[in-house]
N, C-alpha and C positions, 0 to 999 in steps of 0.2 A: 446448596451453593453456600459456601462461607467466605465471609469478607477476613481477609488477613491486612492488619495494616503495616505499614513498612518502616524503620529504626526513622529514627529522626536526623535526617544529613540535611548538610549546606543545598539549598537547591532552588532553581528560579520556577519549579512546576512546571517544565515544560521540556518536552523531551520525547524519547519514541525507547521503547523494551522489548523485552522477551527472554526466551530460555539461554543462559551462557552456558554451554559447555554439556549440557546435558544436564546438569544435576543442579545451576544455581540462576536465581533469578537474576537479571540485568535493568537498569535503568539508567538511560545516556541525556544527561543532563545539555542541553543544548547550547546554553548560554554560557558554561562555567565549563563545558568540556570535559566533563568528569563521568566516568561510567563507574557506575555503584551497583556491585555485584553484592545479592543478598542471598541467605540460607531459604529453603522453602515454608521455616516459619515465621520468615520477616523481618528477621536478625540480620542486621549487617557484616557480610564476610568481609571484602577488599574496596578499595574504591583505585581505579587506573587512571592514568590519562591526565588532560586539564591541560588548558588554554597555553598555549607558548611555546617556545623554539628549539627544546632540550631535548632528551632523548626518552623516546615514552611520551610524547604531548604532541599536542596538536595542536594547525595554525586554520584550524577554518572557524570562522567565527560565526556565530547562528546557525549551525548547519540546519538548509532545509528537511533534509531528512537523510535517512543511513540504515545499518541494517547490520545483524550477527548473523554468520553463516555456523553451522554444525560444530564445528570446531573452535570458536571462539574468535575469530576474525574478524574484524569490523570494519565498514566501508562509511563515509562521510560523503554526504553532497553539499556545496555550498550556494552560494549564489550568481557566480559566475564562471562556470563550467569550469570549474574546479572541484577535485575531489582528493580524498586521503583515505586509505587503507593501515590497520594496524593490526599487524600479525602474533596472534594471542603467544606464539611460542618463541618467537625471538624480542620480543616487545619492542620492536623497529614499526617508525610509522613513517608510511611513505606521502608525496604529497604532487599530486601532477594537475596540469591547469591546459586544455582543451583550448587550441585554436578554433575563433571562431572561423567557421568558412560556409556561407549562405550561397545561395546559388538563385540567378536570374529565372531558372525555368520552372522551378519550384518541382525538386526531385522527389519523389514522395519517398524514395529511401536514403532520403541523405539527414541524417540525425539534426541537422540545427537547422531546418527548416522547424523544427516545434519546438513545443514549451513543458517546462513542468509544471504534471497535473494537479496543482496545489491545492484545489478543492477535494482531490482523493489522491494523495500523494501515497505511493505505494513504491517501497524499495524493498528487492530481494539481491543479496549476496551471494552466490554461486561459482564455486572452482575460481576463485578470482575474475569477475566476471562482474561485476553491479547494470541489475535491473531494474527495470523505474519505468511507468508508463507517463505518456505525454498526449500531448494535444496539438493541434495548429491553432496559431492566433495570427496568421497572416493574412493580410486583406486580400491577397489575392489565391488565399487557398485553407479556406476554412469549413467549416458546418453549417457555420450559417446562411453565407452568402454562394456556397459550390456548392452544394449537398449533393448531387447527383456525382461527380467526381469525382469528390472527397471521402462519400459512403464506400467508394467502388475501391479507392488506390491506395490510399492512406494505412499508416499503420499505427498500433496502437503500444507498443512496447519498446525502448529502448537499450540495447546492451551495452556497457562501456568496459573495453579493458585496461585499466591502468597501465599495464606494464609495456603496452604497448601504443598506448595513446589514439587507441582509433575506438569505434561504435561502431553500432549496425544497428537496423531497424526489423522486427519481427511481429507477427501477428497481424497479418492483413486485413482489411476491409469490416465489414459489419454483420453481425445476423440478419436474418430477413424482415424484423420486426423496423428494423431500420431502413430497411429498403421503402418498404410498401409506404410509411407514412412518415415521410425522412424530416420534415416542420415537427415533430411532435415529439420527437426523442431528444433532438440538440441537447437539452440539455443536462440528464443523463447518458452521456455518451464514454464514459468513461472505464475501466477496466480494471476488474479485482481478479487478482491471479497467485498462483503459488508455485516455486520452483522446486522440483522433485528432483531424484538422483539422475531420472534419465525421462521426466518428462515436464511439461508445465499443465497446469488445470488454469483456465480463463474465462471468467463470468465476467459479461456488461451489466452496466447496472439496472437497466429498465427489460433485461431479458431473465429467466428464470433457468436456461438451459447453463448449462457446466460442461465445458468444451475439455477434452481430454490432446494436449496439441505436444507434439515434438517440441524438443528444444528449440528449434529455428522457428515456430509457431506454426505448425501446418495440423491444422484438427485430424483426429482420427475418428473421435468415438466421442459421444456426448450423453451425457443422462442429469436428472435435475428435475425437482418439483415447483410447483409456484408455494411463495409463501402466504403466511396467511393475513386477512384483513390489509391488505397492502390498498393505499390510494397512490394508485399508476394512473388518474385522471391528469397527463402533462397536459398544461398551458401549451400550446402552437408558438411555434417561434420561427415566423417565415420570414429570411431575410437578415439584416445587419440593422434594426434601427429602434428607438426610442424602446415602441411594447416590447418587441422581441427580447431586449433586454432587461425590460421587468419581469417579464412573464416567465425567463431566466432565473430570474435570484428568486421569485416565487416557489420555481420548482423546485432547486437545490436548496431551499429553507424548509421546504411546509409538504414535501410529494415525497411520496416512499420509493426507494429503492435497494437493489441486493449490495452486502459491504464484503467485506476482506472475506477471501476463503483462504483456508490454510488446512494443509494434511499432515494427517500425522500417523505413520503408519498404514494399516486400513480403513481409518477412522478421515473423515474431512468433515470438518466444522465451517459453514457459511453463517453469517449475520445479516441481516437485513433492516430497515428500519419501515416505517408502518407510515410515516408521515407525522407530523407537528402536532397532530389532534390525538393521538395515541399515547398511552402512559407509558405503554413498554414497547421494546425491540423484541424482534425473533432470531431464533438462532435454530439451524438446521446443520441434524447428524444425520452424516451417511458413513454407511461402513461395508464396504465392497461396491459403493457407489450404489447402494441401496436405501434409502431414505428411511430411517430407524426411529425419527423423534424431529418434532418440531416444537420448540417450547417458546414459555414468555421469560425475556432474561432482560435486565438495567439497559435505560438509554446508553447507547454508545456501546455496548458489550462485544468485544470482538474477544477470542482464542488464540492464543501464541502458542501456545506448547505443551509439553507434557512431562513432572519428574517423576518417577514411582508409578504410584496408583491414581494420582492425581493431575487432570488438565487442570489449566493457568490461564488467567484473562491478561490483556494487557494491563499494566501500572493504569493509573488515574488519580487526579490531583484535585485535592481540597484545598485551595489555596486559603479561603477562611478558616476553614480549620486548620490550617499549616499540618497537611497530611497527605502522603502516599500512601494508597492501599490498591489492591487486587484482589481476586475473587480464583476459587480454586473447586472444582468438583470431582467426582468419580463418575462411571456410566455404570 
């Protein structure tokens, strides 16, 4: 594993990356709206984009999160159901803002009944298309307080089309693990997934199984190992009140669970974390959905991509040390 560290730019450390175009690395500066495209040895190639009204620039400010699709396109979420698209070949950036429309009976496929999953906020860009999974935090149709309902109907993935201004809601209900002890998972309930050319892969975070599902989220075929030294002892979180919501941020702080999958080719790389008493994260290769390697890799290490002969972790920031760096391997 070798650490590369990255040219020295204007930047607030904070921000979401990956592969652009196939052959150069990306880092989309969140605050400053600057995507800073680098060589694979860490050298600065272009910097695009940046905060404002012009043509080439963007008007969303903090974007929560975003995402590059294959070709260079990049989508932007903001903070209120607003989003913008920038099309890497005509360098035209679009910019559209989502009527809210909430509904009395609580649809479970109507997209603004939830929220974004900011504690594992996950955005994939697809044929013009941005996906993002979500949550409910409505009182009257939640995890906490419905669980029997909520486990059965609810879905876990959002899709939004810009160009057309509507969403749909994909990936229904829960694995089993969720059924049987529905108090004990709340708070891992969340979903790491990856959009393929013509399929998705979908792992919850407190299960070990790798769901193989259609574009519209319908599972076909599953396979997936457990990781290793994992503390999956959740706190109980029965209800809407006081423990429950301790016993909540306990478990999203200090309990292991599975993170970001991403494929690449025949290759899918999974991350997982061990829990708060652990020195390192694991990361798990499968390659024809065969479990080939399970190793110890840096807290927080997730996989983006691949250029040549070499996989790519995501960016990560030294703010003390006023530094970007990534990490890059071969198999």
């Amino acid at each position: 594993m070798e650490k590369i560290v990255l040219s020295d730019i204007h930047t607030s450390f904070s921000g979401f990356s990956g592969i652009y175009d196939d052959h150069t690395l990306y880092f989309y500066d969140r605050y400053f709206g600057f995507l800073y495209l680098f060589n694979p040895d860490g050298s600065l190639n272009d910097r695009l984009l940046g905060l404002g009204r012009g043509p080439g620039e963007v008007i969303v400010p903090n974007a929560i999160g975003g995402a590059v699709d294959s070709f260079g396109n990049m989508c932007l979420i903001g903070t209120t159901m607003d989003f913008q698209t920038f099309n890497a070949k005509t360098g035209r950036t679009d910019y559209v803002r989502l009527d809210y429309v909430p509904d009395e009976k609580v649809d479970p496929g109507n997209f603004f009944n939830y929220s974004f999953s900011t504690g594992n906020l996950q955005v994939r860009y697809h044929e013009g298309e941005i996906y993002v999974n979500l949550q409910s935090q409505r009182p009257d149709y939640n995890h906490f307080d419905n669980q029997s309902d909520y486990v059965n109907t609810s879905y876990r993935i959002g899709v939004i089309n810009p160009a057309t201004k509507s969403s749909r809601m994909i990936v229904m209900g829960f694995p089993r693990i969720y059924q049987d002890d529905r108090a004990k998972y709340v708070s891992c309930d969340l979903v790491n997934y990856d959009v393929c050319k013509s399929y998705l892969l979908v792992n919850f975070e407190a299960d070990s199984t790798i769901y193989k599902c259609t574009l519209d989220g319908k599972p076909e075929k599953s396979f997936g190992a457990a990781g290793r030294q994992m503390d999956l002892d959740y706190l109980e979180t029965p209800g809407m009140n006081e423990t429950s919501f301790s016993n909540y941020a306990v478990n999203r702080i200090s309990k292991a669970r599975y993170g970001t999958i991403v494929s690449i080719g025949d290759m899918v790389f999974r991350s997982y974390t061990r829990g708060a008493e652990a020195a390192e994260d694991g990361l798990q290769i499968y390659e024809k959905e065969i479990l080939i390697g399970d190793i110890d890799v840096p807290k927080g290490f997730t996989v983006t991509g691949k250029i040549g002969g070499y996989y790519y972790s995501a960016v990560y920031a030294d703010a003390d040390a006023e530094e970007l760096y990534l990490y890059r391997f071969k198999i």
